[in-house]
N, C-alpha and C positions, 0 to 999 in steps of 0.2 A: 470449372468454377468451384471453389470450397464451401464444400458443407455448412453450415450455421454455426455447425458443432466444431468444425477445425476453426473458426475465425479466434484469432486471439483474444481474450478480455482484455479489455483499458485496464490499466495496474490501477490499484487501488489508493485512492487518494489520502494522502497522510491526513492523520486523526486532529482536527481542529481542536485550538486550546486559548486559554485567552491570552498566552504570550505572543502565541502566531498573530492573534488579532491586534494585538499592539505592536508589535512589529511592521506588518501592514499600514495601519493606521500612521504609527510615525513615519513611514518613507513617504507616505502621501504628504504630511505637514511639512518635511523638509525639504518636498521637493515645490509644492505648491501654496502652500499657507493655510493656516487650520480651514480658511473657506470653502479651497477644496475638499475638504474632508465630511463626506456623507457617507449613511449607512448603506445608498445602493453603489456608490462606489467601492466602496470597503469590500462589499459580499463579490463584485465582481472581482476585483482586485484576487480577492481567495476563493475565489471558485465557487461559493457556497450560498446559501440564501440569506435575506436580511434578518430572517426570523433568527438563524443558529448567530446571525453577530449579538441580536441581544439578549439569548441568554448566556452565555458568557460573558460581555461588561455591560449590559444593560442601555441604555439611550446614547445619543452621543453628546449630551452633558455630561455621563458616568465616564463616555470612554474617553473626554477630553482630560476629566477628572483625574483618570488614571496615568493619561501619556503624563500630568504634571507631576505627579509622586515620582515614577517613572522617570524621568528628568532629571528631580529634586535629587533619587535614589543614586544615578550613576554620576551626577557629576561628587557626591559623596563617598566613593570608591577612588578618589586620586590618592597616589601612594607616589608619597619621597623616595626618590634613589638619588644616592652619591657617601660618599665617605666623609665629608665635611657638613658643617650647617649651612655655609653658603650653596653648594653646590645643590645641597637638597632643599633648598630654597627656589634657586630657578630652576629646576625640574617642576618643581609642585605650579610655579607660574606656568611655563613651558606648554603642561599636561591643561591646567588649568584653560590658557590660551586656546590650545586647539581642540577641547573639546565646548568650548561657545562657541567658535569657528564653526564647528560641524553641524549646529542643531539650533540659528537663529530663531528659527519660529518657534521649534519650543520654548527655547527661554522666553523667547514674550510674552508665549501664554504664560507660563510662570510667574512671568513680573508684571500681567495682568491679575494676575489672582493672587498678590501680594506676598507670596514667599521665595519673594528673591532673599531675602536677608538668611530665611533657612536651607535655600539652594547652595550657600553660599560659607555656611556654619563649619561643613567639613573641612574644607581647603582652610578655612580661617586656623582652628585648632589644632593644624599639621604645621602651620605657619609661626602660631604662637610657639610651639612645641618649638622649632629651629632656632626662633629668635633667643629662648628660654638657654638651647643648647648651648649657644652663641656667646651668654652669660648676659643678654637683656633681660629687663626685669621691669614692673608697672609701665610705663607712662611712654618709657625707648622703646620696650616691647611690644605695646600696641602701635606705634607710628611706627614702626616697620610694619606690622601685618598690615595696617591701612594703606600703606605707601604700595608697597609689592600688588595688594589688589585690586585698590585705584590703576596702579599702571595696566597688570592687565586686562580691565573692563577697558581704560581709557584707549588703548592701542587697540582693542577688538575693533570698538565705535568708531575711530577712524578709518580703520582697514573697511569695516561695511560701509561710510562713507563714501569714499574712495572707487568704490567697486559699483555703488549704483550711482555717481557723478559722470556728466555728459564725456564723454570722448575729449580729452585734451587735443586743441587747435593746433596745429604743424604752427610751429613759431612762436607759439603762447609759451612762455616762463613757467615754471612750476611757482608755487606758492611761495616757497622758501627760496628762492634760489637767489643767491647775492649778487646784484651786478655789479657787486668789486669787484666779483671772481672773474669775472670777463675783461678785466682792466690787463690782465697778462700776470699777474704778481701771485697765481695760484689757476694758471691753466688746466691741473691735473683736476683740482677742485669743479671747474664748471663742468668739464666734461662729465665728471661721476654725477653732479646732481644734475645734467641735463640727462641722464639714464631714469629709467620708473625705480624706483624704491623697493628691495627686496625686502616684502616688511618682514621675513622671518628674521633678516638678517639685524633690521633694526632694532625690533623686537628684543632678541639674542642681547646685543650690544646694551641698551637702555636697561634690562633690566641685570645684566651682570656691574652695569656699576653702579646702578640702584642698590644691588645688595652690597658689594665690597662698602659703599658709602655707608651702610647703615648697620652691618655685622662686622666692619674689617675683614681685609685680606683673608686670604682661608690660609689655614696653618702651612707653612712649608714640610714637606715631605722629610720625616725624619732617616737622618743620614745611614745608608748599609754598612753593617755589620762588616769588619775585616775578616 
């Protein structure tokens, strides 16, 4: 039997900080809804007691306080890639898309506590910027940045829709679906829309002729040198 003195120590627990603590706290909101999110949760969650979660963000008024800055801060962080305006247009949608996909409940809190408009500021001025590159200007230039992020708030809220609606019935129609396409005069048509909807794919599609529509085509590739 080993000594007291050979048993190994427990490694020693990484040093608690208040990023760790919102870290925690956000995977509880995303996974459960800020209700579940308590401070005796949290402290088990990281191992530690409820006293050390409030001094680092204080009650959890302060730390819901912080996951919305928090929020606010990283969807503020989207950055355009491509070599044209169009193209770095639906990337900034694209990036824009799938991080409100990933983080419903924060945003609500967000758009309970009324800064969705400043959640929403960064992506705006990466948009403007494109449209500006594009050679839009006043009035074209904001009805593109509004069209581009109407679509994709509006495409999110359906896709959540869609995802907490009852189980489609064997034999029930989808919403859209044409029963001309079933006449025989566009076979290949019923068949795709009797499949569920790739919404990345639709997504994709909607918003690249949203943009062609509203910056034109992206430049053609200038021809190689002999």
């Amino acid at each position: 039997m080993p000594s007291p003195q050979s048993r190994a120590a427990p490694p020693p627990r990484p040093r608690l900080t208040r990023e760790a603590v919102l870290d925690a706290a956000s995977g509880l909101v995303s996974q459960h809804g800020p209700q579940a999110l308590t401070m005796r949760k949290l402290a088990a969650e990281l191992g530690t007691a409820v006293t050390s979660i409030y001094w680092h963000v204080g009650n959890r008024e302060s730390l819901l306080e912080a996951l919305v800055e928090r929020t606010v801060r990283e969807l503020g962080e989207i950055r355009p890639r491509g070599s044209t305006p169009q193209a770095r247009v639906v990337s900034i949608a694209r990036t824009l898309r799938r991080e409100l996909r990933a983080r419903p409940h924060l945003i609500a809190m967000v758009h309970e506590r009324g800064l969705t408009e400043r959640m929403f500021l960064s992506a705006q001025r990466a948009l403007a910027q494109e449209a500006h590159a594009a050679g839009l200007r006043g009035a074209r230039a904001a009805e593109a940045v509004r069209s581009v992020q109407f679509t994709v708030i509006g495409h999110v809220l359906v896709e959540r829709n869609r995802e907490r609606a009852p189980t489609q019935r064997p034999g029930e129609p989808e919403l859209w679906e044409p029963a001309e396409a079933k006449a025989a005069d566009d076979p290949a048509l019923a068949r795709a829309l009797a499949r569920p909807p790739d919404p990345e794919k639709v997504f994709m599609a909607s918003v690249r002729a949203l943009v062609e529509g509203l910056l034109g085509p992206p430049d053609p590739p200038l021809p190689q040198s002999l």
